[in-house]
CHARMM internal coordinates of N, CA and C (Angstrom, degrees):
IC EDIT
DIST 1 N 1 CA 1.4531
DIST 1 CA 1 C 1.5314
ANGL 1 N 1 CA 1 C 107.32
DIST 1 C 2 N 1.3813
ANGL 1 CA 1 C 2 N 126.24
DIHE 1 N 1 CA 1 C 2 N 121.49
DIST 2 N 2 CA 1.1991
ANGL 1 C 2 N 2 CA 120.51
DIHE 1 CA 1 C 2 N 2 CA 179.85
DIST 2 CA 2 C 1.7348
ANGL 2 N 2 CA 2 C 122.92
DIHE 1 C 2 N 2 CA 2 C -77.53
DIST 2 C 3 N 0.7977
ANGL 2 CA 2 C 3 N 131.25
DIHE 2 N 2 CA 2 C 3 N -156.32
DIST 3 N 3 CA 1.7771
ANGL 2 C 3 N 3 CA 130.39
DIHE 2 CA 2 C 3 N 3 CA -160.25
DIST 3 CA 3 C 1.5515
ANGL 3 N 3 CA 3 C 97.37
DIHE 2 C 3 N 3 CA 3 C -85.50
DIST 3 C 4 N 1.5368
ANGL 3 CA 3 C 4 N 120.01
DIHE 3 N 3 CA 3 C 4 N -61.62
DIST 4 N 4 CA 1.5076
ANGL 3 C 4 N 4 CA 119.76
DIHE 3 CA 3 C 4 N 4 CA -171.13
DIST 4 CA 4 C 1.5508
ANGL 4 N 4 CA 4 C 85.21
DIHE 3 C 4 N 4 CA 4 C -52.84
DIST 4 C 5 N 1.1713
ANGL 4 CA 4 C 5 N 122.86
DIHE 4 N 4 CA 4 C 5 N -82.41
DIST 5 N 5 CA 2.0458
ANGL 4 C 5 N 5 CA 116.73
DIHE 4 CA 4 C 5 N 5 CA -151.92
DIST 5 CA 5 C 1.5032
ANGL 5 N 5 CA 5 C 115.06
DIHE 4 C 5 N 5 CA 5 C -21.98
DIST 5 C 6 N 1.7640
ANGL 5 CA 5 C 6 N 99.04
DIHE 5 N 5 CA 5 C 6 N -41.89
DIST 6 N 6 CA 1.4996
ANGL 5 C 6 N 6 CA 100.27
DIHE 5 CA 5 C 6 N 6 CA -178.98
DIST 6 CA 6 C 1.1083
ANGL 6 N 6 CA 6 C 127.93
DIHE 5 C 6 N 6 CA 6 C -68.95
DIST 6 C 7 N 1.6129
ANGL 6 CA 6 C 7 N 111.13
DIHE 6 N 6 CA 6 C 7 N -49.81
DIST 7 N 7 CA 0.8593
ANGL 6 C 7 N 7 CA 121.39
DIHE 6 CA 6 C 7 N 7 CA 146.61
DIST 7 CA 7 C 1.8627
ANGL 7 N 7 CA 7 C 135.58
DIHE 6 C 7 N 7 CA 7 C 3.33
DIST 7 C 8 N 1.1711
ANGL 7 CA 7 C 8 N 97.38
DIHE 7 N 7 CA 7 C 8 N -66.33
DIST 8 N 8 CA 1.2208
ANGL 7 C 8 N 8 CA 127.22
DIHE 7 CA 7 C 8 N 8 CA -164.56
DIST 8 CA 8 C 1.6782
ANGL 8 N 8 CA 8 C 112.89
DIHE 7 C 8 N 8 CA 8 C -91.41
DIST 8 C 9 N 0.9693
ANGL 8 CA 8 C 9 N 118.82
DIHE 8 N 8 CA 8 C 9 N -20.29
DIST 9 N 9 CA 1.4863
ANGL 8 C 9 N 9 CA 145.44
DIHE 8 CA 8 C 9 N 9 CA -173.39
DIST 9 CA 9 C 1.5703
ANGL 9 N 9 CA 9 C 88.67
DIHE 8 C 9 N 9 CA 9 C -100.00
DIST 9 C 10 N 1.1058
ANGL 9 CA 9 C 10 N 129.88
DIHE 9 N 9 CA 9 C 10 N -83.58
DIST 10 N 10 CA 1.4225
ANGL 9 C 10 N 10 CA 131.56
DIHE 9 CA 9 C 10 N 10 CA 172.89
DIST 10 CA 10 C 1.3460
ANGL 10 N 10 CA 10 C 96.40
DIHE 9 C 10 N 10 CA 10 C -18.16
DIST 10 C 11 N 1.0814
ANGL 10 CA 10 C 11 N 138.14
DIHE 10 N 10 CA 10 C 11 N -81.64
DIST 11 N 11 CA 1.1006
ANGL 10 C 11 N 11 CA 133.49
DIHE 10 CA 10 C 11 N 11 CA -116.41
DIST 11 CA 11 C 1.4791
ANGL 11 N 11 CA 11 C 109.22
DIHE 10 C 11 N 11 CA 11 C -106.39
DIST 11 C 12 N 1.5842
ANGL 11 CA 11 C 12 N 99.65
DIHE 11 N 11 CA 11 C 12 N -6.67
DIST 12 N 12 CA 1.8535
ANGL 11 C 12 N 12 CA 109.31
DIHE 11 CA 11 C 12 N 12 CA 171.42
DIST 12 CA 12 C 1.7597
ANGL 12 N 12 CA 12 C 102.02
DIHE 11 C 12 N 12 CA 12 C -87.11
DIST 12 C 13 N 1.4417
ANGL 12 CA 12 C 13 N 115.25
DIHE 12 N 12 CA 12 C 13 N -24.04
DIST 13 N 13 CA 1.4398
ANGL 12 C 13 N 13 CA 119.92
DIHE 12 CA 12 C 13 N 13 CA 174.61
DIST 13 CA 13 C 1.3390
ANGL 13 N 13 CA 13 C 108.17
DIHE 12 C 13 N 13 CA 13 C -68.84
DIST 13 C 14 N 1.4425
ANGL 13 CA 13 C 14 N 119.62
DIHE 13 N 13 CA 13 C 14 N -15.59
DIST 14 N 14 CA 1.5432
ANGL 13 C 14 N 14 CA 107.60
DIHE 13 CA 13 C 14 N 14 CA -171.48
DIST 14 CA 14 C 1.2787
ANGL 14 N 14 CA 14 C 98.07
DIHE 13 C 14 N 14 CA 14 C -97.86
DIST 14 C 15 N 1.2228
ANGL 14 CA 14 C 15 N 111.19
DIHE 14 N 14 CA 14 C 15 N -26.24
DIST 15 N 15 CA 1.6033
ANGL 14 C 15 N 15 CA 112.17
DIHE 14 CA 14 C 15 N 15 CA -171.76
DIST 15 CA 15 C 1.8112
ANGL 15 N 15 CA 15 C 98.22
DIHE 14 C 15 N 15 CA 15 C -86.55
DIST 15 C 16 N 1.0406
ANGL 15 CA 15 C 16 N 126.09
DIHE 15 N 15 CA 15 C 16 N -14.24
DIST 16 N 16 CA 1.4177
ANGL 15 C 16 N 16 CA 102.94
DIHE 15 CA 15 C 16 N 16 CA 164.68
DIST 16 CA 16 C 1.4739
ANGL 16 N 16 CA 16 C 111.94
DIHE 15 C 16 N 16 CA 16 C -97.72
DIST 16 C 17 N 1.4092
ANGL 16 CA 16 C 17 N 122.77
DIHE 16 N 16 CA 16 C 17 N -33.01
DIST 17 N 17 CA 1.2424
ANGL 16 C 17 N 17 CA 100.64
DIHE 16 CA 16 C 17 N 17 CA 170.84
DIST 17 CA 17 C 1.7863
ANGL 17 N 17 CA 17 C 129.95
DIHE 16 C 17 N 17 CA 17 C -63.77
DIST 17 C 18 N 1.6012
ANGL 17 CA 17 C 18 N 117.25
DIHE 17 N 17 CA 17 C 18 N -12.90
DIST 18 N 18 CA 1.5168
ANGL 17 C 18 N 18 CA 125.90
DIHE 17 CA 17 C 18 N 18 CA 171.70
DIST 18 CA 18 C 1.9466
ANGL 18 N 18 CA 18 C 82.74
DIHE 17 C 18 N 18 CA 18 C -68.21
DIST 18 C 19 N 1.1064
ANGL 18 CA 18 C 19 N 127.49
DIHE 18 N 18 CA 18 C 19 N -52.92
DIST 19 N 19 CA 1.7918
ANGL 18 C 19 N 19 CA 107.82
DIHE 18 CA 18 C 19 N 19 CA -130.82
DIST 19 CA 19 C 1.4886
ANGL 19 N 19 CA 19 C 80.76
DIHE 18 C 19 N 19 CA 19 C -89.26
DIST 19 C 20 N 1.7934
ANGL 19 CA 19 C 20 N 145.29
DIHE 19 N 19 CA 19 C 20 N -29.64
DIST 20 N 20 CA 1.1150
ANGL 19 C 20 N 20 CA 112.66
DIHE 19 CA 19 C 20 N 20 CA -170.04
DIST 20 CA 20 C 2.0394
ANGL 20 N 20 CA 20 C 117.77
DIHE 19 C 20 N 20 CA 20 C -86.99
DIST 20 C 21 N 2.0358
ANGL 20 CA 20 C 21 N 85.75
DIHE 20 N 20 CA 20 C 21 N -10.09
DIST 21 N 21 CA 1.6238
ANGL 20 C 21 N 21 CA 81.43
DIHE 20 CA 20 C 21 N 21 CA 174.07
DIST 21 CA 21 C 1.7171
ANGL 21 N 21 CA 21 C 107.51
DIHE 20 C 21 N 21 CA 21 C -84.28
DIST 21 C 22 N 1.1993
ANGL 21 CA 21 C 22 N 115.28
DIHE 21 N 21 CA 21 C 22 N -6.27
DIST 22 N 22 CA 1.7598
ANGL 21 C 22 N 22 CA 108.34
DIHE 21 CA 21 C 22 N 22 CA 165.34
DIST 22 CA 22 C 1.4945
ANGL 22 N 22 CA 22 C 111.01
DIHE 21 C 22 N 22 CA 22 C -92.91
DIST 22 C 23 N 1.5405
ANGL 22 CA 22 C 23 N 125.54
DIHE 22 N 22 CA 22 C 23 N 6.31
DIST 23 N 23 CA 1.6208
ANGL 22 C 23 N 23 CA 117.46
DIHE 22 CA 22 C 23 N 23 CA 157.20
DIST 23 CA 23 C 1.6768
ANGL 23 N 23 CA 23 C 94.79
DIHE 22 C 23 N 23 CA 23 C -82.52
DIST 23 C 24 N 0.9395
ANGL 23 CA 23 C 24 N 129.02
DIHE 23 N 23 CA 23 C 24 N -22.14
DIST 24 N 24 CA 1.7175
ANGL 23 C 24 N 24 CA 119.36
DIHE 23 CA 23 C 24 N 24 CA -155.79
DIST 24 CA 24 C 1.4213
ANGL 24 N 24 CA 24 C 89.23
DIHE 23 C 24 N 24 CA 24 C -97.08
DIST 24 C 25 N 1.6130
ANGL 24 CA 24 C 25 N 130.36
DIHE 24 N 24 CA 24 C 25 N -40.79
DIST 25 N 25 CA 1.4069
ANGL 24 C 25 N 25 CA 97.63
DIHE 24 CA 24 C 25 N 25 CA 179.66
DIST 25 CA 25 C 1.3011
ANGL 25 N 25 CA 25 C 123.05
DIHE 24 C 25 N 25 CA 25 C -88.31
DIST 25 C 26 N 1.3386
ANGL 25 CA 25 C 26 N 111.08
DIHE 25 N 25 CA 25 C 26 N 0.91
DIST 26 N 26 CA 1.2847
ANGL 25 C 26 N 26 CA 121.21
DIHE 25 CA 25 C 26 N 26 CA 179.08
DIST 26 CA 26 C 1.7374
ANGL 26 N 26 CA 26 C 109.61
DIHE 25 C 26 N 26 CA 26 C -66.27
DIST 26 C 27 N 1.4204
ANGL 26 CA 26 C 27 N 108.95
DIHE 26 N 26 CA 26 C 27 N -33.32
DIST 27 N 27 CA 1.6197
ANGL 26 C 27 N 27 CA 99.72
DIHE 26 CA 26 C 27 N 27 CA -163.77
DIST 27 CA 27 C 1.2885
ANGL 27 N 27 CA 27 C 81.84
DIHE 26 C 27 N 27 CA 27 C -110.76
DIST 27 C 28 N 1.6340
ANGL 27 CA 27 C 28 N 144.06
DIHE 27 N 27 CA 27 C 28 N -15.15
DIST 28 N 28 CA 1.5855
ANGL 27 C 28 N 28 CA 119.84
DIHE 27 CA 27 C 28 N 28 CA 174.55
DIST 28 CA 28 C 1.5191
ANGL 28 N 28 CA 28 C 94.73
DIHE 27 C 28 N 28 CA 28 C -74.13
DIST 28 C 29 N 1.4119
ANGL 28 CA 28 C 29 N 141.79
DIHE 28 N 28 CA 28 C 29 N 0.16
DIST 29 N 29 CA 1.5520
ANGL 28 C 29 N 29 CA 137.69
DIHE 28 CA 28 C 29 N 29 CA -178.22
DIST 29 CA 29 C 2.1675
ANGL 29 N 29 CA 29 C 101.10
DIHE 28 C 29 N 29 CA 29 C -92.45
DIST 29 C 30 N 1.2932
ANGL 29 CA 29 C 30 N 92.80
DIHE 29 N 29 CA 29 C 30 N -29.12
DIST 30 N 30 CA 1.8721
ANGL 29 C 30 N 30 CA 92.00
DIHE 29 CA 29 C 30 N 30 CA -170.91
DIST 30 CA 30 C 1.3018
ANGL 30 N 30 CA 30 C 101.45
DIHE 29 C 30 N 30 CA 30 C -98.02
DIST 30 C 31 N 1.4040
ANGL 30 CA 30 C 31 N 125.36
DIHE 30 N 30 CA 30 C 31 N -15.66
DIST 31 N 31 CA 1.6764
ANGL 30 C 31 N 31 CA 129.90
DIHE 30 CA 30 C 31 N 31 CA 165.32
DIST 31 CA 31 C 1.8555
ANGL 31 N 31 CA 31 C 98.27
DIHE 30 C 31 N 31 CA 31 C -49.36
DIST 31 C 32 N 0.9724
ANGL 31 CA 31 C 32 N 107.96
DIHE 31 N 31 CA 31 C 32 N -63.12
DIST 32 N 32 CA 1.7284
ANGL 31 C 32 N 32 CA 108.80
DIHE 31 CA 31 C 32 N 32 CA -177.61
DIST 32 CA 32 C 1.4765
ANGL 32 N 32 CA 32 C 118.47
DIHE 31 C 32 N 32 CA 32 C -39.20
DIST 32 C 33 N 0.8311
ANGL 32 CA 32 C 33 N 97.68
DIHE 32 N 32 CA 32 C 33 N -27.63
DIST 33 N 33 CA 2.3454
ANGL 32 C 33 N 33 CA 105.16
DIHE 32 CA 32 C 33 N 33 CA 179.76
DIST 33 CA 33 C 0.9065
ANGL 33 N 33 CA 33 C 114.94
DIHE 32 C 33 N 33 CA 33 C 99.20
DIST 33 C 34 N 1.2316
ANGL 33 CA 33 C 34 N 114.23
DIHE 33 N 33 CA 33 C 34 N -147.32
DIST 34 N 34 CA 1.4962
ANGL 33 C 34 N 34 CA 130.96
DIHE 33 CA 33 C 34 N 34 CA -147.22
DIST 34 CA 34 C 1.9711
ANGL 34 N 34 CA 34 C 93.48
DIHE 33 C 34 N 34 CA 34 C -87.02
DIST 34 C 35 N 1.2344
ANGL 34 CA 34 C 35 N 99.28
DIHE 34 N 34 CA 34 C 35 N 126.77
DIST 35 N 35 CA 1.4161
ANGL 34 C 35 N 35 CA 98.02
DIHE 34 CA 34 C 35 N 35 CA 171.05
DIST 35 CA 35 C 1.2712
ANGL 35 N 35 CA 35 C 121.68
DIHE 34 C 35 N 35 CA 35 C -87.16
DIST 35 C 36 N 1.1175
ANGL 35 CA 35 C 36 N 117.81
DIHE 35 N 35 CA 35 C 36 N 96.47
DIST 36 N 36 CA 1.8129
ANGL 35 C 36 N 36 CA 120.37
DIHE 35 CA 35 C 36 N 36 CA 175.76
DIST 36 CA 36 C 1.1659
ANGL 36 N 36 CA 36 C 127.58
DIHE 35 C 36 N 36 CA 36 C -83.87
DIST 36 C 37 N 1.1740
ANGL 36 CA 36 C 37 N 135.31
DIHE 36 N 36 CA 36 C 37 N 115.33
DIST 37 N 37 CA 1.6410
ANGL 36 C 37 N 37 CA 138.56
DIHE 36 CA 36 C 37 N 37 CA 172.92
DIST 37 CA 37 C 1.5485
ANGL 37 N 37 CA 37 C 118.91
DIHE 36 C 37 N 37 CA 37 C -51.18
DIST 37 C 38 N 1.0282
ANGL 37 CA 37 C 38 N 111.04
DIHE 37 N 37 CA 37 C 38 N 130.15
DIST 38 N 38 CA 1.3280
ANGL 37 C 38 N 38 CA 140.59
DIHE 37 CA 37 C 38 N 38 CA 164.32
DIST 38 CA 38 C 1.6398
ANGL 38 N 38 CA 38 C 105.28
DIHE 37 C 38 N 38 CA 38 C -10.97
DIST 38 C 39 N 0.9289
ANGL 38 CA 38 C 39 N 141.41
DIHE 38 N 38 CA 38 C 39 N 134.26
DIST 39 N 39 CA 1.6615
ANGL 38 C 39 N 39 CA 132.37
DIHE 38 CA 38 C 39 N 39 CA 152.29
DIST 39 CA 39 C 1.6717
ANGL 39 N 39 CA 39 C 109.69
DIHE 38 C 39 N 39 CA 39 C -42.42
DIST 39 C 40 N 1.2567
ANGL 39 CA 39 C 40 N 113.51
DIHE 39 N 39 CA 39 C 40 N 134.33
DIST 40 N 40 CA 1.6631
ANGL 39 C 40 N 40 CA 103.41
DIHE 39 CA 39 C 40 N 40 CA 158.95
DIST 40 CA 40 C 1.4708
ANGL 40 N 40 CA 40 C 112.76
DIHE 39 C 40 N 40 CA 40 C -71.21
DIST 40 C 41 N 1.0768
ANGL 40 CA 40 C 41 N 122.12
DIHE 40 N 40 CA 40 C 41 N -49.84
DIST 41 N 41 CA 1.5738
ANGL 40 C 41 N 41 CA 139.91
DIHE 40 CA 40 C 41 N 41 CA -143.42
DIST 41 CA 41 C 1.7219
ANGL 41 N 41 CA 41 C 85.01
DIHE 40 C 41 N 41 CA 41 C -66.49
DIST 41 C 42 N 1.3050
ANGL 41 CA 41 C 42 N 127.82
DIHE 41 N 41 CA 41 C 42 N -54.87
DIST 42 N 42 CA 1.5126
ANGL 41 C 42 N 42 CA 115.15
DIHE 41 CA 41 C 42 N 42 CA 175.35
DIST 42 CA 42 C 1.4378
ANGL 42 N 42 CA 42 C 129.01
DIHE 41 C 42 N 42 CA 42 C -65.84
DIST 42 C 43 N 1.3320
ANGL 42 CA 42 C 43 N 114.11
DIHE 42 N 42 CA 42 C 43 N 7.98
DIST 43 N 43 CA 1.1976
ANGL 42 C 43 N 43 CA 127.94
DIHE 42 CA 42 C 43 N 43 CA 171.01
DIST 43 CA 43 C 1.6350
ANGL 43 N 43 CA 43 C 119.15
DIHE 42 C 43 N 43 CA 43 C -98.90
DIST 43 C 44 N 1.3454
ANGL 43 CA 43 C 44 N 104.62
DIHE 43 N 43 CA 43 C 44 N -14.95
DIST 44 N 44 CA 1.2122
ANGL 43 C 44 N 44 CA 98.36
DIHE 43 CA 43 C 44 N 44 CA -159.95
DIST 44 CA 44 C 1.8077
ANGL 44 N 44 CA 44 C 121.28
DIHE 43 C 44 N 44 CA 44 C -89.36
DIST 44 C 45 N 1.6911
ANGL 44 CA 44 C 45 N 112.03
DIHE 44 N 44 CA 44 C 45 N 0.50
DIST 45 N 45 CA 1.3161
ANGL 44 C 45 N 45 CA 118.17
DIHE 44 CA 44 C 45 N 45 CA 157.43
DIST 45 CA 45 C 1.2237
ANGL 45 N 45 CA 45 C 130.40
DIHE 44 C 45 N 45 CA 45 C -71.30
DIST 45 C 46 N 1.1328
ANGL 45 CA 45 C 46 N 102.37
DIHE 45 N 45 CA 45 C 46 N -44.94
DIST 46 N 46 CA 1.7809
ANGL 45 C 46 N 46 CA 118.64
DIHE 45 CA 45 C 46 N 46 CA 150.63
DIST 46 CA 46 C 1.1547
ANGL 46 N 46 CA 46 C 112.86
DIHE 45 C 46 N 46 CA 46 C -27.99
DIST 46 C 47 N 1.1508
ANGL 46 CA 46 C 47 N 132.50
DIHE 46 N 46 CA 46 C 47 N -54.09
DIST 47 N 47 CA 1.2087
ANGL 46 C 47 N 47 CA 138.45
DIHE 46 CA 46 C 47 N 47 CA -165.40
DIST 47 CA 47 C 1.6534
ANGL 47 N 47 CA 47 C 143.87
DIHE 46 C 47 N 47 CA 47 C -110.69
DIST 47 C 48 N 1.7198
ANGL 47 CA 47 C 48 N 81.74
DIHE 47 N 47 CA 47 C 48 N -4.82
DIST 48 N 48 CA 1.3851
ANGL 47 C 48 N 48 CA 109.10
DIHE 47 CA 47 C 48 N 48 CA 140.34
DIST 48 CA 48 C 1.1224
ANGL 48 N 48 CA 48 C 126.16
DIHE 47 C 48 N 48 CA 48 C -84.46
DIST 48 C 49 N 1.2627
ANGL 48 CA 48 C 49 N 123.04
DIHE 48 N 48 CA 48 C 49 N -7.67
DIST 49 N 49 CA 1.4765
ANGL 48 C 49 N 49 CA 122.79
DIHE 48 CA 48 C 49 N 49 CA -163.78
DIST 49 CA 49 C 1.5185
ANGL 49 N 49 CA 49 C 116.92
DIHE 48 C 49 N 49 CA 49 C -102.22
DIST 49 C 50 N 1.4781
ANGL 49 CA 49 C 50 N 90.80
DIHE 49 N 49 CA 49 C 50 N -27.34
DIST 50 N 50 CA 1.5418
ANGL 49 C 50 N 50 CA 118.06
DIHE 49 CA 49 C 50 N 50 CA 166.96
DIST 50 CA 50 C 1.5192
ANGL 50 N 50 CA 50 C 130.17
DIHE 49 C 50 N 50 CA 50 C -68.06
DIST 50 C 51 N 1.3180
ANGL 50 CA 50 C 51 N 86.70
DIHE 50 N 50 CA 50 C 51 N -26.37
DIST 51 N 51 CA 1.8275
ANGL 50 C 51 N 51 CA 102.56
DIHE 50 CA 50 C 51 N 51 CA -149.41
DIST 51 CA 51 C 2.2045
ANGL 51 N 51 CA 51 C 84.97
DIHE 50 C 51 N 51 CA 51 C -108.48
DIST 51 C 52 N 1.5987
ANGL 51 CA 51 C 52 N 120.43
DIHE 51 N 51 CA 51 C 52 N -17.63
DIST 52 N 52 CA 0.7980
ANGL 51 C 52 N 52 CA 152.16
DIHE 51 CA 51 C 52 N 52 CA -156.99
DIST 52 CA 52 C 2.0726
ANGL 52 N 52 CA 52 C 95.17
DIHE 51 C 52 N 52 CA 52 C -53.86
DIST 52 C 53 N 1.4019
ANGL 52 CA 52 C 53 N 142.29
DIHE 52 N 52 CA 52 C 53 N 118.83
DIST 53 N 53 CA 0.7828
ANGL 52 C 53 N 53 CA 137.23
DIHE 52 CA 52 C 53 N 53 CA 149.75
DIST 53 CA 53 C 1.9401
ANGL 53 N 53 CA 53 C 97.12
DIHE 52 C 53 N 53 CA 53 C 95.70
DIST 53 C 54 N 1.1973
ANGL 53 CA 53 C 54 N 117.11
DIHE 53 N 53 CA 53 C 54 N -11.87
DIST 54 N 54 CA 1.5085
ANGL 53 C 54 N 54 CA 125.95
DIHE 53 CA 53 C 54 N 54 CA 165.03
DIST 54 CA 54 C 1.5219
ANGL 54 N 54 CA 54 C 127.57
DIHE 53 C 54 N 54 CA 54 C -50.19
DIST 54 C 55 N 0.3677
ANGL 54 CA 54 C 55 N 137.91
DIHE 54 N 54 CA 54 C 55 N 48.37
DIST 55 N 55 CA 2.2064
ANGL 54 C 55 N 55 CA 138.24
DIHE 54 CA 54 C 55 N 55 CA -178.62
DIST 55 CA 55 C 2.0074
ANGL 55 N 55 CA 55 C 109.33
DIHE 54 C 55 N 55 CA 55 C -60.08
DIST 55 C 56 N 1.6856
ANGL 55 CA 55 C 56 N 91.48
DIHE 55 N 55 CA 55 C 56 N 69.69
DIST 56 N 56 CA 1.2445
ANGL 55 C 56 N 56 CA 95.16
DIHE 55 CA 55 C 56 N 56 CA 173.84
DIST 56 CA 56 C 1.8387
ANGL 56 N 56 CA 56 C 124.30
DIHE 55 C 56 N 56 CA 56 C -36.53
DIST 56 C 57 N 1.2308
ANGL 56 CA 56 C 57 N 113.13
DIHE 56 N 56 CA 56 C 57 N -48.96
DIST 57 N 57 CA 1.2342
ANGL 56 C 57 N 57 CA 114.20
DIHE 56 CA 56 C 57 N 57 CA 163.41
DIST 57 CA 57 C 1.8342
ANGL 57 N 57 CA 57 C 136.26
DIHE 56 C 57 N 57 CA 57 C -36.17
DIST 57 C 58 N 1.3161
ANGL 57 CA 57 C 58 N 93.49
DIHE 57 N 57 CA 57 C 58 N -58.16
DIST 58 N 58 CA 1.1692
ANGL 57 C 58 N 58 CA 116.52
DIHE 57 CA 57 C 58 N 58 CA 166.87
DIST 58 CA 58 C 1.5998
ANGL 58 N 58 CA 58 C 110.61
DIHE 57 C 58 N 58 CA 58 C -37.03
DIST 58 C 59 N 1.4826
ANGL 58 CA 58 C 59 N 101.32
DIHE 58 N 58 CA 58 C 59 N -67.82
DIST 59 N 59 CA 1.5322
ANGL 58 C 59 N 59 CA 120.69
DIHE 58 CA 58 C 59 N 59 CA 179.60
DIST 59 CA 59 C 1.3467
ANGL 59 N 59 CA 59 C 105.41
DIHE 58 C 59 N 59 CA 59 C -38.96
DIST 59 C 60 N 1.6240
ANGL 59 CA 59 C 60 N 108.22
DIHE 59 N 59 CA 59 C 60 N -71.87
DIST 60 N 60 CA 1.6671
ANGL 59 C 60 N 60 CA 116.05
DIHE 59 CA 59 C 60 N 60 CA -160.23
DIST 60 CA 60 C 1.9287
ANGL 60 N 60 CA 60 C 105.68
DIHE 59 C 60 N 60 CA 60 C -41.94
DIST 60 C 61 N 1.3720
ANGL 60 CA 60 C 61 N 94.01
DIHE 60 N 60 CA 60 C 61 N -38.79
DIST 61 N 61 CA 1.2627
ANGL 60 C 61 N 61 CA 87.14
DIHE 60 CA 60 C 61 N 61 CA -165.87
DIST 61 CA 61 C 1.4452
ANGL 61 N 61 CA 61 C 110.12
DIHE 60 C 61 N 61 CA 61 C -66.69
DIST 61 C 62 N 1.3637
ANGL 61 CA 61 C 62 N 127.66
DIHE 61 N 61 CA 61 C 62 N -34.38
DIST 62 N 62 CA 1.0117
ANGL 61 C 62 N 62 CA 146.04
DIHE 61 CA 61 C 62 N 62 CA -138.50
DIST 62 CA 62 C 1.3032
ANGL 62 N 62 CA 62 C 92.56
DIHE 61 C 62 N 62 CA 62 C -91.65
DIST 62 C 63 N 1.3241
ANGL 62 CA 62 C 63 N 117.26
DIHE 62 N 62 CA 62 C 63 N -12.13
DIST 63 N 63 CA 1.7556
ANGL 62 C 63 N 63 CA 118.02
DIHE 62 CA 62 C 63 N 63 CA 173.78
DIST 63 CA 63 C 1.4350
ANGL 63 N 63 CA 63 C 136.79
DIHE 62 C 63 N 63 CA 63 C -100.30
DIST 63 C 64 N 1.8583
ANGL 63 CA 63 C 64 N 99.79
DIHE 63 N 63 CA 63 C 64 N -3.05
DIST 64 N 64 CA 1.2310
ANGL 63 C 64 N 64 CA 119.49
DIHE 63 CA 63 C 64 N 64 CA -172.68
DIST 64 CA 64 C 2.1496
ANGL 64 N 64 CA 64 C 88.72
DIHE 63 C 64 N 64 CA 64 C -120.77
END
COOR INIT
IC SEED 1 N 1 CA 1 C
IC BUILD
């Protein structure tokens, strides 16, 4: 078998072994269930706290 054949053979083996190990994590990822989002409402001190003393306005201008 010369270099391209292998080549080429190689490289369809890699590409099936990537696409059938991304069917397996794909359904060991939907085995887990229903994906539910986070609460907002417990997020939202965080993010006052962050956002806390900020005056976006202020800023924008302050950049032009």
């Amino acid at each position: 078998m010369d270099r391209s054949k292998f080549v080429a053979v190689l490289t369809g083996a890699i590409a099936l072994i990537l696409g059938v190990g991304y069917l397996v994590l794909v359904q060991f990822l939907d085995m887990r269930g229903e994906m539910i989002p986070a609460p907002i409402v417990e997020l939202m001190p965080i993010v006052d706290r962050v956002f806390e003393g900020f005056h976006f306005q202020q800023f924008w201008f302050s950049l032009h």
